[in-house]
Each structure stands twice: as C-alpha cells, then as structure tokens.
N, C-alpha and C positions, 0 to 999 in steps of 0.2 A: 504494500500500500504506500502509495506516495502522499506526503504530507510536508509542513513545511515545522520548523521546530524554531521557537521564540526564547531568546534569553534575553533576560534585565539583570542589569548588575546593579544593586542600590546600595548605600550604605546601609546597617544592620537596622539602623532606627526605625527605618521605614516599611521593614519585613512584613509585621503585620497589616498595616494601611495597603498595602502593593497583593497580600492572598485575599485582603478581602474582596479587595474590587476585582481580581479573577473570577472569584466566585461567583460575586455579583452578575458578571458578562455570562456568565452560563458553564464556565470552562469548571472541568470537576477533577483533573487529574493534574496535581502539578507538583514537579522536584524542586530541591530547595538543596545548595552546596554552600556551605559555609567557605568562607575564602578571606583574603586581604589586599585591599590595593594598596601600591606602594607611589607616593609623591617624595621630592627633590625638598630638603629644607636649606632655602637661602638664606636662611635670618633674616635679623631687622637693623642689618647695619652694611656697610662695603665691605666691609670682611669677610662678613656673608656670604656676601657676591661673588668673591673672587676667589675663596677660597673651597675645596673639595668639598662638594654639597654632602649632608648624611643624609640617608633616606627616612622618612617616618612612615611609618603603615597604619590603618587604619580598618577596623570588621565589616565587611561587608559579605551579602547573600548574592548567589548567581542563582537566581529565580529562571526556570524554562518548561515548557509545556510544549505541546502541539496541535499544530491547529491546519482546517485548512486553508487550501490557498486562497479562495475567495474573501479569506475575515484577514489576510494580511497585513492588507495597507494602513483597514480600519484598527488594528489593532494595533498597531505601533504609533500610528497617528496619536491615537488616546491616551496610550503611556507616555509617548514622548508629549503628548503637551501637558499632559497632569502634575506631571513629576520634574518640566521646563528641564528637559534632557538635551534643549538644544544651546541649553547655556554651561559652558566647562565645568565641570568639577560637580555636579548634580548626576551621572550615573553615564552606564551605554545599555544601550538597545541594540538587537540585532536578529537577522535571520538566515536558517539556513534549510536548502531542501534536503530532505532525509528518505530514505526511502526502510519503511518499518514492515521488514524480513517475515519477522514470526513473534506472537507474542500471546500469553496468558489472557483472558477472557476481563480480569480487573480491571486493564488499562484503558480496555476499549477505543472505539474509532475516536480521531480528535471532533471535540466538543463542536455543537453547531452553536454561534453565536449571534443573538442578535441584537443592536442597536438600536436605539433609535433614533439615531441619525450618523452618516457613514460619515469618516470622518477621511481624507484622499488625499495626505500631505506628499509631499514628495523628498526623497532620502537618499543618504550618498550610495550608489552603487556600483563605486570603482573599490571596492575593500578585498582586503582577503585577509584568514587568522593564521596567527602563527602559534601551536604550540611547542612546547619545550620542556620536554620531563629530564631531570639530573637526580642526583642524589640532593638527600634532606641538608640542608646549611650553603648551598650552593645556588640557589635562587636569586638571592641579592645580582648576582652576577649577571644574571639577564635583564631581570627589572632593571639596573642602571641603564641598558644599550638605550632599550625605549626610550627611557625617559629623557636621557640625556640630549639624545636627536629629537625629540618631540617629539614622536610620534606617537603614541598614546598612552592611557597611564595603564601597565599591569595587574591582570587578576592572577592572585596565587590562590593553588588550594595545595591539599596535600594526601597521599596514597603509598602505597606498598604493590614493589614489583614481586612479580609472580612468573617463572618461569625463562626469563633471559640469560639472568645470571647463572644459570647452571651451563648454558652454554659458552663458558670464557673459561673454565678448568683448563685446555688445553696451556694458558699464557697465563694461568696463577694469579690472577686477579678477583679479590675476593670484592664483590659490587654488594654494600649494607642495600636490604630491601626499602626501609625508607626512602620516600617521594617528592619533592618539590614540582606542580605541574604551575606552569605559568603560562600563561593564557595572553596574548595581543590581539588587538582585531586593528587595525590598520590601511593607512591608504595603498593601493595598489604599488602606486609609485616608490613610496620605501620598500617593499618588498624584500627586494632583492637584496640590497646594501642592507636592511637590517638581518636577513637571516644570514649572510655573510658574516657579518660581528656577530652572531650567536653562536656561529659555528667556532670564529677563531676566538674571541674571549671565553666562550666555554669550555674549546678544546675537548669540542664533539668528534676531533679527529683520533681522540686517543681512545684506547681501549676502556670500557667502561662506566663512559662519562656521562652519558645519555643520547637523544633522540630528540630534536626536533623536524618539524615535520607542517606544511601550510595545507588548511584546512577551506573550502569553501565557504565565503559568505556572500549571502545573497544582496541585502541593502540593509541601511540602520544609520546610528549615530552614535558617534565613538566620544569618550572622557578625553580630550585635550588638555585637562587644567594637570600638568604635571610637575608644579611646584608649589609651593608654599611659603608667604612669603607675607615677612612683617610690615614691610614698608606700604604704606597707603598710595596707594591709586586710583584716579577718576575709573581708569577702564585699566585691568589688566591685558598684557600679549596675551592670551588666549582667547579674551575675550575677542578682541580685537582681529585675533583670525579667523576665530568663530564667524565673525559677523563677514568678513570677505567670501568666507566659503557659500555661505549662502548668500550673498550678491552675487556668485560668479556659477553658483549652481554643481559645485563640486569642489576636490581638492587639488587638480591638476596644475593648478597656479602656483600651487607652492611645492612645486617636486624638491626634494629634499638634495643637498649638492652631494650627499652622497650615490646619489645617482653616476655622476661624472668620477668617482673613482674608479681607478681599475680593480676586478673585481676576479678570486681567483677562479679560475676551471674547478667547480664542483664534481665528483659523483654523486648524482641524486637518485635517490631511487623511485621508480613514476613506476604508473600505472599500481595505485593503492587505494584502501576504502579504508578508513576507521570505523572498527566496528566496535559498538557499544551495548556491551550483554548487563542489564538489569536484571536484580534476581536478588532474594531474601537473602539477607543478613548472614554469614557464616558457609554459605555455598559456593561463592564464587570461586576462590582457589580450586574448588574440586572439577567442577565448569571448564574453568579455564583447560583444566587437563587435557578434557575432551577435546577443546578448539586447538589445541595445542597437538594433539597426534592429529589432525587434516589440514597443516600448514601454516597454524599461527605463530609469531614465534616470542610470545609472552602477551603479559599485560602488565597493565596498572591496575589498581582495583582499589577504587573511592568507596568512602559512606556518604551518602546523601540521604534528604527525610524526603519520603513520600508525603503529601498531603493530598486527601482524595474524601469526596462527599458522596455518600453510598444514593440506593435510590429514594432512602425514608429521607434525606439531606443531612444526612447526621456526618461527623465528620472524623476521619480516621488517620491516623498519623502515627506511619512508622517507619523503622531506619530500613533504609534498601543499602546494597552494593550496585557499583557501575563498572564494570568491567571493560576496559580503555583498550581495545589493542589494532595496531596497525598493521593491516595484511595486505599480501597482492589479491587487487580483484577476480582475479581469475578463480582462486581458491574460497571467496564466500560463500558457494552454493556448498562444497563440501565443508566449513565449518556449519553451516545453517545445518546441514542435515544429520551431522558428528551430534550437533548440541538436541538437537529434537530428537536422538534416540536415544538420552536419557533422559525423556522426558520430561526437562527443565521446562516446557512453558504448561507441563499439565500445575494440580494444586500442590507440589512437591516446592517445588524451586518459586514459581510463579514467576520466569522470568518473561523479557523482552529483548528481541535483539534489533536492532536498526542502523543502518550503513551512513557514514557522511562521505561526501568523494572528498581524497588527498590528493593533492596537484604534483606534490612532490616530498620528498624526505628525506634528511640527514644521519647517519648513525656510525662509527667504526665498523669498519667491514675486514678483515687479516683477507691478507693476498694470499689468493692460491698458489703453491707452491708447484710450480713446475717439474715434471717426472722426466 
C-alpha cells in the first residue's frame, strides 16, 4: 500500500497540544520518538563570536503518522501554520512516500481526514535527509557539520545495533552496540558537500565507525535557526533568510559555497530501501535475525511510544521497537517474506514493515583481496 508518512519535530513542551489536535483531525495511529536538537551557543558578547561555538541541546519529540496522499498538503498547511513553522527555531515539518509492505491488523489503512476547510500552502520541495548512525558519544561530531554551514539544525535520537558488528571479527574491531542516529533534512543543494564532511569528519571510511546514508523527502519546512545567541536583534540571519526563501519561492539562491569545493570520488552504495520493521517491545532482535538470513545486513533498533484511539475512542499507549535497517532493493521481497513466516504481523509480534527509497549510502567496505 502506498501512503505518504508525516513527521513534526517540536520541542517537548508542545507534545501534548500537537497528539491532541491529531486526534482531533481524525488520524488515530500515531508514533512518538523522543530525540534532541542541537543549536550553536555564540554568547552574549564578541568573544562569543569569534571564538569555538559549544553546542546546547535541547528535548524534543519526532511526532509521525501516515496518511494519505490526498490530506497532504492540507495537513502540513495546518501544522505548519498552527505551530508558525515557517519562522526559524519553532520546529520542521516534513514528508515522505512510503510504500507499507505488510502489517498487523492494529495499524490499519492511514486515517481519512476531514477539514473543514482545505488549507493548499505551498513548500520547499528541492530537500533531501541525511541520516547518520555512529556509535553513542560520537554525534556531537555530525551535529556540528550542519550547523556550522547552516544548513539545518539536527535531530538526534538514540538505539542499539543488532547484527553488523558480528561481521568485522575478521579485523578485531570490537563496534559497542550503542547508537547515536542523527537525522538532517536539508536543501538539495548542500547535499552533497555536506554528506562529504560527514563522511571525512566522521571517518565513515574506517572500519566500524558507522553508516550514513540520504533518504527521500518529499516537500516540508526545515529548522534554520541554528544558533543561539544573547545579543539582541530587530530580525535575526535566519530570520532574515527565512523570509528571502519564501520571496524567491525556494532555496536555490542561497547554494551553499560548499558546492564549488572539490569534492572527493565517493563509493556509494545505490540502489537501496530503508526498511522499517515495527513490532512489540523485546522482539525485534529476534526479527531482525530473520531479515538478516534473506540479505539484510543488520539494524538499528529504537523504542518509540505508540499512541493509538481504539474504536470505543479510548486511548492506548505503549512502547513499540522500530527496527532501522538498510538493504539492497532487490532483496525486500525476500526479507518481507523471511519476516511473514514467522508470523511477526499475526497477534505475536504485531509488527509492520514499510520501505522508504535510499538515493544512496556511505559505510566501510574491506577490499577484496585478490586470489
């Protein structure tokens, strides 16, 4: 089933005000990830300025649901003007199409929503995500690239790898399962130069270091306010670009001059799906195994809260696993069919599996050794 999948990132405060009005629209199925955005502290003086910014973070929720294509527009329209998402530092909106595989009978088709009145704003739609799983304490590291280019401000969450590391015993590297995943969503035009610094500041070229990987997005509006900063201003730079982007009707004015670097010859690895196995609390690893003998070659595996209104409207809330892992497409039909013959989406597991397409992806790869 094709559907299209909605995330809002808001600061924590706003958690509950942001499920209720879900609810309200009709929509009855929605995940909820606890996470951290990370801004730039300049101070409140030139020293500030000039010298090595520290980062401050601050709790926010990555609210996502799915809906379909026809409540899109309307539904991002609504949040973004409720929650004035199109002013820096107030939160991101975003979409992306999904295509949901196989799934338990709970989750049901996405919600039909109706309005009473459509709301058919128009949004950037030159974006694409980047994420980036490392080990735990290692995050800082990518959050700066964004920030520091401006390109948008980072969502971190956090998980436990499952199944990769067992393949690096040849080279004696013992990879801890703890997760850092960091999350960009961004203009087209950095792309490139920014996965390039994730790769060489991360030093995703070495063995065990992690995986990033650019994910599809559809349209939305991204967090640009990626400092923080004591000195008073009529208008902030961000605000200030904010407001150009929509006079110019996108971001293509302000390509980033990391563009005009030279940029090294990557191996990338194309033609992939990220595929995302939900399923009851304490199962996943076992799960994974499965997708792991038909070609997967690990996971990540988050806790998220379900929240979900039965048919009385009563309201049900409990902790799910999301199961993160990145395969060649060619191989989802046989992970889809590995995982449905343990019948993870009967009442056992109660899982769901659903595909996002990957453009491309970063990881250590050992050279074959010539016979």
């Amino acid at each position: 089933m094709k559907a299209v999948k909605i995330s809002i990132i808001l600061p924590k405060e706003y958690s509950r005000s942001l499920l209720e009005d879900l609810f309200a629209l009709g929509l009855r199925n929605i995940f909820v990830e606890l996470g951290r955005n990370s801004l730039l502290d300049k101070g409140g003086s030139i020293r500030g300025l000039l010298s090595r910014k520290n980062l401050q973070s601050y709790p926010v929720e990555i609210v996502s649901f799915f809906a379909l294509e026809d409540h899109e527009n309307s539904i991002l329209s609504y949040f973004a003007k409720k929650y004035d998402l199109r002013t820096p530092g107030r939160g991101t909106i975003y979409s992306q199409n999904i295509d949901i595989l196989n799934s338990h009978q709970d989750y049901g088709p996405p919600s039909e929503i109706h309005f009473r009145m459509k709301h058919q704003d128009s949004f950037f739609k030159q974006l694409a995500g980047v994420s980036c799983i490392v080990q735990r304490g290692e995050g800082d590291v990518i959050n700066r690239i964004s920030l520091n280019y401006g390109a948008s401000v980072p969502a971190t969450t956090f998980g436990e790898g499952s199944g990769a590391r067992d393949k690096l015993g040849l080279i004696r590297v013992t990879i801890p399962p703890e997760k850092e995943i960091i999350n960009l969503v961004l203009s087209k035009h950095d792309l490139n130069p920014v996965m390039e610094l994730v790769i060489s500041q991360g030093k995703l070229d070495q063995p065990g270091r992690g995986i990033a990987y650019v994910f599809a997005v559809k349209q939305g509006i991204i967090n640009t306010k990626i400092a923080r900063s004591g000195i008073n201003q009529v208008a902030s730079v961000e605000q200030m670009v904010s407001a150009i982007d929509s006079l110019k009707g996108g971001m293509e004015w302000r390509k980033s001059i990391l563009e005009y670097d030279s940029l090294r010859r990557r191996d990338y690895l194309i033609s992939l799906s990220e595929l995302n196995l939900v399923c009851e609390e304490g199962v996943g690893t076992k799960l994974t195994e499965a997708a792991m003998s038909s070609g997967a070659p690990g996971a990540t595996i988050c806790k998220i809260r379900f929240n979900s209104l039965d048919e009385n409207l009563e309201l049900r809330r409990n902790i799910l696993e999301v199961c993160k892992m990145i395969v060649p497409s060619r191989q989802v039909p046989a992970i889809n069919n590995a995982l449905a013959k343990t019948g993870c989406f009967d009442n056992d597991a109660k899982a769901m599996l659903y595909a996002v397409p990957v453009e491309k992806a970063f990881t250590y790869r050992a050279k074959e050794i010539k016979k």
